[in-house]
N, C-alpha and C positions, 0 to 999 in steps of 0.2 A: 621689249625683249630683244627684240634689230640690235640695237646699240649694245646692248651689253654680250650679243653674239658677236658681235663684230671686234672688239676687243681681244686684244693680245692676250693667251693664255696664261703667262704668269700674272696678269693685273687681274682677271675674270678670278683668281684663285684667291687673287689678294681681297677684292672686292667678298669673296663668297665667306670670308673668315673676319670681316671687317668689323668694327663693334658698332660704326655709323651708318645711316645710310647714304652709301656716298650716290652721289649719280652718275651713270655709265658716261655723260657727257663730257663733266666738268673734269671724271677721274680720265677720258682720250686726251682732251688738252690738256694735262698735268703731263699726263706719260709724252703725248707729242711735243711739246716745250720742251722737258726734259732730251729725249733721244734728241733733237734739232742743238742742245749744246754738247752732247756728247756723252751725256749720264748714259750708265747701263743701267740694266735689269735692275739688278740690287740695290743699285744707288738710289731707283726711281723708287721701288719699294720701298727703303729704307726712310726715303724723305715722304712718303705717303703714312708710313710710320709716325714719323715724328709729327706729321698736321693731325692726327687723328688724335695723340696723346696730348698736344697741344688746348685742342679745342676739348677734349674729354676734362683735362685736369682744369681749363676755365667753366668749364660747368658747372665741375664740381663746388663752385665756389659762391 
């Protein structure tokens, strides 16, 4: 629970509405990666978006 408090409030929101379950670690180093080339907020969002529909719609299949 540490980890997922320690997380940035827009991703902690993102995680809480997620349809996977992602992990509080893997989803710091996406958002850290991300912010270190210069993504914002949205951007990082947006592309945590698209891996989740990603791997949803190979499920599906």
């Amino acid at each position: 629970m540490q980890a997922y408090d320690a997380l940035p409030r827009p991703l902690r929101l993102w995680l809480a509405q997620a349809a996977l379950p992602w992990s509080p670690v893997s989803c710091r180093r996406i958002w850290a990666r991300a912010r270190a080339e210069g993504a914002s907020h949205d951007d990082i969002l947006d592309r945590l978006d698209r891996a989740e529909q990603m791997t949803l719609s190979r499920d599906r299949l």
